[in-house]
TIMAR-436568 format. One line per field, with one value per residue (C-alpha): residue number from 1; x, y, z. Coordinates in Angstrom, 3 decimals. Layout:
N
k = [NUM | ...]
u = [X | ...]
v = [Y | ...]
w = [Z | ...]
END
This chain:
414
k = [1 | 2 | 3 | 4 | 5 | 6 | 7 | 8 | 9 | 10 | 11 | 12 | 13 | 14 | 15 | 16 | 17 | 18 | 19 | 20 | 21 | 22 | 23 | 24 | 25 | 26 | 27 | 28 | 29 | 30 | 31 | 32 | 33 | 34 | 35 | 36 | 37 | 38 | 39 | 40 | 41 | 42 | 43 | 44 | 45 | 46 | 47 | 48 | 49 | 50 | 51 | 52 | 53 | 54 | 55 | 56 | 57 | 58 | 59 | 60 | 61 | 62 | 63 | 64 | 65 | 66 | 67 | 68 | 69 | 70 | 71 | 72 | 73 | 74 | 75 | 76 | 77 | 78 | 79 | 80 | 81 | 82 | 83 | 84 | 85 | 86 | 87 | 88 | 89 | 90 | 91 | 92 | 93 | 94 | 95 | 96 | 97 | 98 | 99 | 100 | 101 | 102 | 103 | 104 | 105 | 106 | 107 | 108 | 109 | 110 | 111 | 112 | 113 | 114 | 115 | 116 | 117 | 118 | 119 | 120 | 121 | 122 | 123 | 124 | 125 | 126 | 127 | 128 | 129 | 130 | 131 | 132 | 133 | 134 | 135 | 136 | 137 | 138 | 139 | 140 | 141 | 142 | 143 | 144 | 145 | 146 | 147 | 148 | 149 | 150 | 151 | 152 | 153 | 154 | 155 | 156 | 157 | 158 | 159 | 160 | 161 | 162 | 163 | 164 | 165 | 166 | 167 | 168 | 169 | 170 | 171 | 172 | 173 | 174 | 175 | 176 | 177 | 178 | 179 | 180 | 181 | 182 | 183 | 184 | 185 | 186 | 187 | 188 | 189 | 190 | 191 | 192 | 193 | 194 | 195 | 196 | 197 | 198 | 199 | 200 | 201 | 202 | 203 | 204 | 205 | 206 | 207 | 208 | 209 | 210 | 211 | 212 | 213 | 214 | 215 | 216 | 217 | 218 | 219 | 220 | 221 | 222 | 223 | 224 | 225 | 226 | 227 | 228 | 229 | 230 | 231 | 232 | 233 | 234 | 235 | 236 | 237 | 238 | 239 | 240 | 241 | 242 | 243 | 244 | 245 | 246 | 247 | 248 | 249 | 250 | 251 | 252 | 253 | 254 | 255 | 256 | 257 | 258 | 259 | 260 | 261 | 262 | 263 | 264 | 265 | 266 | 267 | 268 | 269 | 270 | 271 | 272 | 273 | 274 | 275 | 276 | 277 | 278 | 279 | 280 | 281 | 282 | 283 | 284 | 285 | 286 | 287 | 288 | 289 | 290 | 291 | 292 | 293 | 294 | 295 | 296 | 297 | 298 | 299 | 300 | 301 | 302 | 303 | 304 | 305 | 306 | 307 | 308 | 309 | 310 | 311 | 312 | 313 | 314 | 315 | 316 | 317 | 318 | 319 | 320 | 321 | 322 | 323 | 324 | 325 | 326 | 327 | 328 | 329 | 330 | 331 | 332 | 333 | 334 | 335 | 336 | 337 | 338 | 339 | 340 | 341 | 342 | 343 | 344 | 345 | 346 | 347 | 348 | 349 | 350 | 351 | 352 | 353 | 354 | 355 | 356 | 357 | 358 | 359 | 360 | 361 | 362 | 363 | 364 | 365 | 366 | 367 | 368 | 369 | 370 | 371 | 372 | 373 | 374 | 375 | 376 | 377 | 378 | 379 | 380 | 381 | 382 | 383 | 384 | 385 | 386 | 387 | 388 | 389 | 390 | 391 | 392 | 393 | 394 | 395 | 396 | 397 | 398 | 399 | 400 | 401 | 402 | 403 | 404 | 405 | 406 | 407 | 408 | 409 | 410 | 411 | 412 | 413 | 414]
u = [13.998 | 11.703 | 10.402 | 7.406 | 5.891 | 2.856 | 0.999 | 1.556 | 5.309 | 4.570 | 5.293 | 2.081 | 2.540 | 2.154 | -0.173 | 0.457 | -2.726 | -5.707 | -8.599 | -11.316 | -15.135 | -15.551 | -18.199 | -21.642 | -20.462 | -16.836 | -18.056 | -21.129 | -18.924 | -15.316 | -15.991 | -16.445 | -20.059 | -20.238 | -19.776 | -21.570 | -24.789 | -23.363 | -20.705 | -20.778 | -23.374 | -25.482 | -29.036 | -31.230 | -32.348 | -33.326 | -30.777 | -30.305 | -26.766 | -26.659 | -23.994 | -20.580 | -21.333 | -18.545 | -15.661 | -17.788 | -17.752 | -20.408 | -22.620 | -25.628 | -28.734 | -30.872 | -35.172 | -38.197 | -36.722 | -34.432 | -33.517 | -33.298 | -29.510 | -26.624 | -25.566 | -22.918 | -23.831 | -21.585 | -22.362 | -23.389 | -22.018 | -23.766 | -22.542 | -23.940 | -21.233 | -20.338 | -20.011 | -16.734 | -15.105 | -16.286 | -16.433 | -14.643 | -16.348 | -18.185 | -17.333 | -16.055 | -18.931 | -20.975 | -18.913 | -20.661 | -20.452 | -24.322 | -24.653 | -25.087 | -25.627 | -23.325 | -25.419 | -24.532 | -20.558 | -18.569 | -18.602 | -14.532 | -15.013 | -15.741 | -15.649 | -12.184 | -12.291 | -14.016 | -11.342 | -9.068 | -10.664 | -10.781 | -7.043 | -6.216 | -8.488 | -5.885 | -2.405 | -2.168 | -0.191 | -0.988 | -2.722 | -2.375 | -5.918 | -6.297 | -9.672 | -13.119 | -15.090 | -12.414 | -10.786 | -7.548 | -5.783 | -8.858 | -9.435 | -13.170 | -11.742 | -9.983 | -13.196 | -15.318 | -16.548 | -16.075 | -12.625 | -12.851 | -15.252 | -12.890 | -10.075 | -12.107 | -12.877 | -9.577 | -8.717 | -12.186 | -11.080 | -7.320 | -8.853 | -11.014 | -8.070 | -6.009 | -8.255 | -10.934 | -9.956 | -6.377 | -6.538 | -7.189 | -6.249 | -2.287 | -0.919 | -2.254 | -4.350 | -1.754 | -2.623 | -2.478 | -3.750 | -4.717 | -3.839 | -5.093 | -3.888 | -4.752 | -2.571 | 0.997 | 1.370 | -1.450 | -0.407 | 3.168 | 1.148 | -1.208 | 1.242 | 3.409 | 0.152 | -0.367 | 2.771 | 3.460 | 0.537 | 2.389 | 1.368 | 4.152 | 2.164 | 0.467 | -1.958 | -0.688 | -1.919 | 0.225 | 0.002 | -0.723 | -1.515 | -4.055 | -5.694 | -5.230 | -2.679 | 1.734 | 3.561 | 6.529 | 8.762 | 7.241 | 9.780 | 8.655 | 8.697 | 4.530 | 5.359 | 8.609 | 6.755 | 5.227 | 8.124 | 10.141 | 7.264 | 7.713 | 11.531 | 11.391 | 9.090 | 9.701 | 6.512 | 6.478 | 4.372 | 2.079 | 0.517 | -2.199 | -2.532 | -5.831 | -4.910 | -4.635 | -7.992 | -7.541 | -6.526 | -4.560 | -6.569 | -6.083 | -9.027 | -12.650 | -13.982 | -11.603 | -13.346 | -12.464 | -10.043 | -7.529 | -7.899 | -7.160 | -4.579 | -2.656 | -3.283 | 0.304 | 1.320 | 0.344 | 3.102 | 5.295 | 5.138 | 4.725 | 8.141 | 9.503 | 8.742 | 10.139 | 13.143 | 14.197 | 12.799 | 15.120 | 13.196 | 15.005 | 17.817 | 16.537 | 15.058 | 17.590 | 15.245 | 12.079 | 10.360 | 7.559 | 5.804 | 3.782 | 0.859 | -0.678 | 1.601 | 2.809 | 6.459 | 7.646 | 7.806 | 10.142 | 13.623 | 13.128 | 12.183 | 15.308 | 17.653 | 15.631 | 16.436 | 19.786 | 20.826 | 19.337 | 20.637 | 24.432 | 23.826 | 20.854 | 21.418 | 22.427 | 19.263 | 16.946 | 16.138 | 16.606 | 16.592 | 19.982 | 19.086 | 19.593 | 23.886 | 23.623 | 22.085 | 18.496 | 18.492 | 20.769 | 17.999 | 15.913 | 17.534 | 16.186 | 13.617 | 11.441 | 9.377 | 6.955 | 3.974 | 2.774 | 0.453 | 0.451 | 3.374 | 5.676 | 7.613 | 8.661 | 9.820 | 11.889 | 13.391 | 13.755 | 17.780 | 17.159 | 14.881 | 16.639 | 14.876 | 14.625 | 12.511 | 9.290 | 6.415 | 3.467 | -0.291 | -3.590 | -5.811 | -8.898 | -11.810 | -11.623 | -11.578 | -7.718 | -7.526 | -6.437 | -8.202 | -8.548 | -5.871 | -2.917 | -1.290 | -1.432 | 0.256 | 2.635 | 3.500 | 3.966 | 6.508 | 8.148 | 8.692 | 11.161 | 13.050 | 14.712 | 13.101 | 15.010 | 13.946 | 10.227 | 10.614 | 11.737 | 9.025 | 5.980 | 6.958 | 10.183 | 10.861 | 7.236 | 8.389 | 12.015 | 9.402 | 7.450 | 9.583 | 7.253 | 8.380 | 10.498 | 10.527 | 6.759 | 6.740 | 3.562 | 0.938 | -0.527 | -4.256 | -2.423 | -4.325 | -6.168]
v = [13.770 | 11.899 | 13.709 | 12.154 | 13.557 | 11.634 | 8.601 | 6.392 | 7.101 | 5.543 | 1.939 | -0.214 | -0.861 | -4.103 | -4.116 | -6.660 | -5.187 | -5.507 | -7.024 | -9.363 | -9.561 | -13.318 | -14.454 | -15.915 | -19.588 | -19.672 | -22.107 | -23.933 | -24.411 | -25.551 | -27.338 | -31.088 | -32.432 | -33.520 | -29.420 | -27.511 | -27.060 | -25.717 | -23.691 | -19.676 | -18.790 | -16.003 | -15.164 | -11.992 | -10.466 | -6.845 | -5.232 | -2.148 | -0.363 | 0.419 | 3.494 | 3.059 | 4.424 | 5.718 | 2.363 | 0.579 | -0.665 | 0.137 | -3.404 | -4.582 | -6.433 | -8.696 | -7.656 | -6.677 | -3.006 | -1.717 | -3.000 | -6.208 | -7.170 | -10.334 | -11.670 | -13.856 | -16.811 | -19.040 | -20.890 | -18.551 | -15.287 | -13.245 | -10.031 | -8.264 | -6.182 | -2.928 | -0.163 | 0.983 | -2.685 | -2.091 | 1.493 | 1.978 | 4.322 | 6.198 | 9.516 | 9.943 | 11.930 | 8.834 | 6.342 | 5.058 | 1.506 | 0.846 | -2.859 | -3.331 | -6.345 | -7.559 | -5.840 | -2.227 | -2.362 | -2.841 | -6.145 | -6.276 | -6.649 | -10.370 | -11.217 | -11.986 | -10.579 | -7.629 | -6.783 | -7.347 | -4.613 | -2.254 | -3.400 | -1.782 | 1.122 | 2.015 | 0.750 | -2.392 | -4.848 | -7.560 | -7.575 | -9.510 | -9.827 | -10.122 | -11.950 | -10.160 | -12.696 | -14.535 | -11.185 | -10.319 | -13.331 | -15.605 | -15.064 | -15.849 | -19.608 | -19.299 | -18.189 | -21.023 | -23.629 | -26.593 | -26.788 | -29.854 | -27.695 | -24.503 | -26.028 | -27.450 | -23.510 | -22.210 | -24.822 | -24.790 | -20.730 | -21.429 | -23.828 | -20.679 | -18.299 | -20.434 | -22.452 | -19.764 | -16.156 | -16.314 | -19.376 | -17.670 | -14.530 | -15.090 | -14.321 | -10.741 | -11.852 | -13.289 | -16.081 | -15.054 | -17.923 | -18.146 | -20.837 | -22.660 | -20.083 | -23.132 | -25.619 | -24.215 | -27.656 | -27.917 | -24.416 | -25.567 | -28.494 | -25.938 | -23.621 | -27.024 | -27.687 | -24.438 | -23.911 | -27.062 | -24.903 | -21.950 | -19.767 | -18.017 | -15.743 | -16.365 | -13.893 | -14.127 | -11.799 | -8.507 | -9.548 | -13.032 | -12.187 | -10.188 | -13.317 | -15.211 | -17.345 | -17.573 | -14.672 | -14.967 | -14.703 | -17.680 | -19.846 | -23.378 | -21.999 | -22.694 | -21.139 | -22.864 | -25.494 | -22.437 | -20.575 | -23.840 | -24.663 | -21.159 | -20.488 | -24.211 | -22.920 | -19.242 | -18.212 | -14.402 | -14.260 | -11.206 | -9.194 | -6.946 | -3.779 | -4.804 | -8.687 | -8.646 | -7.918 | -4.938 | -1.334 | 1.209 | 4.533 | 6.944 | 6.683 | 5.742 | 8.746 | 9.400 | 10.185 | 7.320 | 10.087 | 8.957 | 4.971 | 5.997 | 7.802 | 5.542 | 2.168 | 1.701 | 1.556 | -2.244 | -2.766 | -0.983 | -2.854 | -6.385 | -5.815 | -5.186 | -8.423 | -9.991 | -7.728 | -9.101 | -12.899 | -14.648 | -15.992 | -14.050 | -15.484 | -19.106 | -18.852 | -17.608 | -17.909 | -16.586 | -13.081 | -11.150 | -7.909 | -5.679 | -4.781 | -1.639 | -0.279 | 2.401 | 2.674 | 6.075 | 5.005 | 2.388 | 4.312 | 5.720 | 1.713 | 0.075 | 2.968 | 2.839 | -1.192 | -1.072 | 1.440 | -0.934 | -3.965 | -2.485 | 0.044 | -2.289 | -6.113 | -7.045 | -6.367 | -6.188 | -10.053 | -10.199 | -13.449 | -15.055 | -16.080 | -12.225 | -11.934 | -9.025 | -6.038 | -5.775 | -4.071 | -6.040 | -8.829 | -6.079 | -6.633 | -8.883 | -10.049 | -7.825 | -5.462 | -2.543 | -2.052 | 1.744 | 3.803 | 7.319 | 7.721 | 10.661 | 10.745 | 7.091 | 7.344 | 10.658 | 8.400 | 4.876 | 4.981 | 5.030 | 1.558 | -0.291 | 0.786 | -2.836 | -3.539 | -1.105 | -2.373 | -0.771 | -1.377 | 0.377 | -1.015 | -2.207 | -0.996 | -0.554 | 3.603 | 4.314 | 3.210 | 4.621 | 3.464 | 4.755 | 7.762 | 5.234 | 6.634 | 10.499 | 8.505 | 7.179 | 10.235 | 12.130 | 9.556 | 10.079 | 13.865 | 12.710 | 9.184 | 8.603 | 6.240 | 3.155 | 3.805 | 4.293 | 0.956 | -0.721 | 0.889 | 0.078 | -3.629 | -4.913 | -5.283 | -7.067 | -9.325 | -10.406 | -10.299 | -12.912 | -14.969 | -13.958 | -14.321 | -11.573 | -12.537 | -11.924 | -8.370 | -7.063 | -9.949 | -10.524 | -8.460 | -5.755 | -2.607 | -4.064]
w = [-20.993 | -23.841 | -26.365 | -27.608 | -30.809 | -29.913 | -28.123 | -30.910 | -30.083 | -26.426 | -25.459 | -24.859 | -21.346 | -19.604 | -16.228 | -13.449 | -11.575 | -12.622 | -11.473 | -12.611 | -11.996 | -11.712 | -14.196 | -12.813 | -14.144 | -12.708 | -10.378 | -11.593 | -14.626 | -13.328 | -9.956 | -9.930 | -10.235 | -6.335 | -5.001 | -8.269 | -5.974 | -2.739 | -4.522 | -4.882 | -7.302 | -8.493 | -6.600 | -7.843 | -4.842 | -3.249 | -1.745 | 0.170 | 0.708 | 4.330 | 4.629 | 7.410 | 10.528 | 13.150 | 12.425 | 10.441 | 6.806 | 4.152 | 4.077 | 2.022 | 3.048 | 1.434 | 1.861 | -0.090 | -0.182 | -2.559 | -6.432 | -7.581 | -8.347 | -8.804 | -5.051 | -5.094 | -2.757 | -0.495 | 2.586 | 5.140 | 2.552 | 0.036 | -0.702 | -4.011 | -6.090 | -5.658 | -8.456 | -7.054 | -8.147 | -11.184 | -12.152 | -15.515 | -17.460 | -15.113 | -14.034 | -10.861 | -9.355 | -10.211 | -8.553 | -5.258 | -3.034 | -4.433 | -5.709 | -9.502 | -11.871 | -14.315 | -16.681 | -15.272 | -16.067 | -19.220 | -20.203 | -20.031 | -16.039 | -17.151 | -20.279 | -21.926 | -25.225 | -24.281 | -21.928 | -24.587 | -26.390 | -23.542 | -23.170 | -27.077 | -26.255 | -23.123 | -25.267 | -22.630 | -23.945 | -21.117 | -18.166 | -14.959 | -13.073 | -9.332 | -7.558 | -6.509 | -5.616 | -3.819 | -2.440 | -3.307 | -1.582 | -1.621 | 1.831 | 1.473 | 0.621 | 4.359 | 5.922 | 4.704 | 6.898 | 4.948 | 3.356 | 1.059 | -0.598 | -0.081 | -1.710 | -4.608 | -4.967 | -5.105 | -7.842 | -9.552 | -9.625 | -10.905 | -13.748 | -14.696 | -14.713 | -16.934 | -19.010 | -19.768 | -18.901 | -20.222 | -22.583 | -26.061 | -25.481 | -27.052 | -23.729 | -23.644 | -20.359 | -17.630 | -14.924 | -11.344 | -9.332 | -5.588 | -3.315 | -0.122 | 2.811 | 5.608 | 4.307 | 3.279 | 1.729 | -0.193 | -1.500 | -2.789 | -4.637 | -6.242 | -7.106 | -9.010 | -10.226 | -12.139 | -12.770 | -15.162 | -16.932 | -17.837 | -14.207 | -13.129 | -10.137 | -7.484 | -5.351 | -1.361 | 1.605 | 2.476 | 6.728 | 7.169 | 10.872 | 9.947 | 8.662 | 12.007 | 10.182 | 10.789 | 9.599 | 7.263 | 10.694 | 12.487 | 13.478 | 12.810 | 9.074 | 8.320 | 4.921 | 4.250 | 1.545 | -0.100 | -0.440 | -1.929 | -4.610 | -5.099 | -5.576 | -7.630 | -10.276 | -10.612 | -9.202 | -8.325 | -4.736 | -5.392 | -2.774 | -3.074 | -0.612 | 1.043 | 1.314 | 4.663 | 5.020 | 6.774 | 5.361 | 8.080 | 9.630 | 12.021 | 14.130 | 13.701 | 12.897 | 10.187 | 6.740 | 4.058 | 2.578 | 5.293 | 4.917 | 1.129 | 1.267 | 3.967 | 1.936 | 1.305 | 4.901 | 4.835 | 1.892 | 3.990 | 6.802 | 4.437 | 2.789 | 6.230 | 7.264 | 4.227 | 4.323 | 7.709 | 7.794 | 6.455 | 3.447 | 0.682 | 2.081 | 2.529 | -0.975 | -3.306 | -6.001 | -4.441 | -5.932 | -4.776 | -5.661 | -3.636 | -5.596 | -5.773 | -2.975 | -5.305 | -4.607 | -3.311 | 0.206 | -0.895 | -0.572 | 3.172 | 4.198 | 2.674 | 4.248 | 7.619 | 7.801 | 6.267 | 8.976 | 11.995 | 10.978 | 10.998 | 14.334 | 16.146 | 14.524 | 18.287 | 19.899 | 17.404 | 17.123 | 13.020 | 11.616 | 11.321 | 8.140 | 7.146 | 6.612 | 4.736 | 4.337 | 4.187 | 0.102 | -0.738 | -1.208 | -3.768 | -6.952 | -9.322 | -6.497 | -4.638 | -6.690 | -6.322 | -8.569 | -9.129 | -11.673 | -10.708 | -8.046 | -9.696 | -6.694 | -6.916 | -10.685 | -9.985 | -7.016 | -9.237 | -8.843 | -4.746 | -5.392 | -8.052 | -11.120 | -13.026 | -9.595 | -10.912 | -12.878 | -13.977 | -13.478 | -14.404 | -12.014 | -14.256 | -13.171 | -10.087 | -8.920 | -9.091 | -12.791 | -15.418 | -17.715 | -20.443 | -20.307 | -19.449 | -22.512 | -20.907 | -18.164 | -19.668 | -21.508 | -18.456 | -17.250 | -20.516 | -19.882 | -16.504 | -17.893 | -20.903 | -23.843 | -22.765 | -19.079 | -19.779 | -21.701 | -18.946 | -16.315 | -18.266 | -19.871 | -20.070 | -16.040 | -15.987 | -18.629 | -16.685 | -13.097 | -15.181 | -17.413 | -19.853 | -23.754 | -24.698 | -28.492 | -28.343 | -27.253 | -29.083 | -29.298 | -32.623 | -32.729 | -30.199 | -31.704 | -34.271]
END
């Protein structure tokens, strides 16, 4: 296919997953004066890492054991932060679930310009950061007991995003706010409320009933004002494997090898449910992404529902909403996000190729970082130089509106 005399040859790419570590002052910064002092906040405390047993989760505990390190605070919560969010630049022999200060990772976890150099160090063009704190559909906002507080969190966070993280960076860092999950209307007024700022993605959970909340099938349409404020401004719904709280196994005595390598079974089953809801087809306009999912599945899922709907479509209780088939809502509007997934880019022509966009994952363990280029050059060895092009940047820019007379930000590889 390509040949590439070398990296400098390569498109920068453009990442629409990454992820940030939330700065110690996100909150007692950007909330309003009345909630600063019960809002999430840093405490320096011991903690000691107390390893999963049989079905169980890896979980920390505050004592008079153990080093001293950053614990984010928040009502009833505090959970320290573990290496393996932020693990850039550590081998992967020393990557563990330990807690660590701020101190102990690269500075570009938080702060903006130095992930704008880490960004030229890796040839990222732009970079599109999902929550920690938060959790990747700020479901830590749902849990909270008192939601005038909770939603003066999400926006207090959204203000952050756009205002601070992504304000000076000349559109190299790209907002991805969260929303209110309780209140589908107060969602559609934050997303119009962000979106008259330039934010054109929005973080939403993979399996809303995971979450205890309507799914996208329920038939009262809970979502419906979500979806509109959506479809209205161009907002691309993005959904992070993982924001369902949940990640699939095969039993609890599985190592963590299994829960790893299955994580893409909750995309699968999340663009199922969109595929035959009936809110593509309500929503005309409407776009999501599944992030993270990696996209090689994809093909098998869209024949699989395609073949139903024409040979089970009697039985099978699909939305009437759905009048066509099931793929033929893809193009232009449902998208899968992937780093690594060889398979899916030698299958691109079975999933709509102008529907795959690229991510590195800052710095969390899957990245790239910083041997995205040796990525990208491997994808150049199967596609030709107008299709890696459109894999790496130019289908994230069309996903999200961005500028396409701006393709290469001014200070890109300075």
């Amino acid at each position: 296919m390509s040949e590439i005399a070398s990296f400098d040859e390569l498109p920068w790419v453009i990442s629409v997953d990454d992820h940030v570590l939330e700065p110690a002052h996100v909150w007692t910064t950007w909330l309003p004066e009345r909630f600063k002092a019960r809002g999430p906040h840093i405490e320096r405390d011991h903690c000691v890492t107390i390893q999963p047993t049989e079905g169980k989760k890896v979980s920390w505990k505050k004592g008079a054991e153990g080093p001293v390190v950053d614990w984010w605070v928040y009502e009833d919560f505090a959970a320290p932060m573990p290496q393996i969010s932020a693990c850039v630049g550590f081998p992967p022999e020393a990557m563990t679930t330990d807690a660590v200060n701020f101190t102990d990772v690269r500075p570009g976890c938080y702060e903006p310009k130095a992930r704008l150099a880490d960004m030229d160090i890796n040839r990222t063009e732009r970079s599109m950061c999902f929550p920690t704190f938060p959790r990747f559909a700020g479901q830590t906002f749902l849990e909270a007991k008192d939601r005038e507080l909770a939603l003066a969190c999400v926006k207090a966070y959204n203000d952050w995003m756009i205002e601070e993280w992504c304000a000076d960076s000349g559109g190299r860092l790209i907002p991805l706010v969260i929303i209110p999950l309780w209140d589908a209307h107060l969602a559609a007024a934050e997303i119009r409320r962000n979106a008259a700022r330039g934010c054109r993605a929005v973080a939403f959970t993979e399996l809303p009933s995971y979450l205890g909340l309507p799914t996208v099938h329920d038939k009262d349409r809970y979502w419906d004002p979500f979806f509109q404020a959506c479809a209205e401004t161009g907002t691309v719904i993005c959904m992070h494997i993982g924001s369902g709280s949940r990640l699939p196994n095969t039993s609890a005595d599985a190592p963590n090898g299994v829960m790893l390598g299955l994580t893409s079974l909750n995309a699968f089953m999340g663009m199922a449910d969109w595929l035959l809801c009936g809110a593509l087809a309500r929503f005309p306009k409407l776009k999501i992404a599944f992030s993270e999912s990696q996209i090689g599945w994809i093909p098998f899922l869209l024949e699989r529902l395609d073949t139903l709907y024409v040979k089970s479509a009697a039985w099978a209780n699909i939305d009437p909403s759905v009048t066509e088939l099931p793929s033929s809502y893809v193009p232009g509007r449902v998208f899968g996000c992937f780093y690594d997934d060889m398979v899916g880019v030698d299958l691109r022509y079975h999933i709509g190729i102008e529907q795959l966009v690229f991510e590195t994952d800052y710095p969390h363990q899957d990245s790239t970082w910083p041997d995205t280029p040796k990525l990208v050059a491997q994808i150049a060895e199967r596609v030709p130089p107008e299709e890696l092009e459109m894999l790496v940047r130019t289908n994230a820019i069309k996903m999200l509106d961005l500028d396409p007379a701006d393709l290469k930000p001014a200070g890109v590889g300075a």
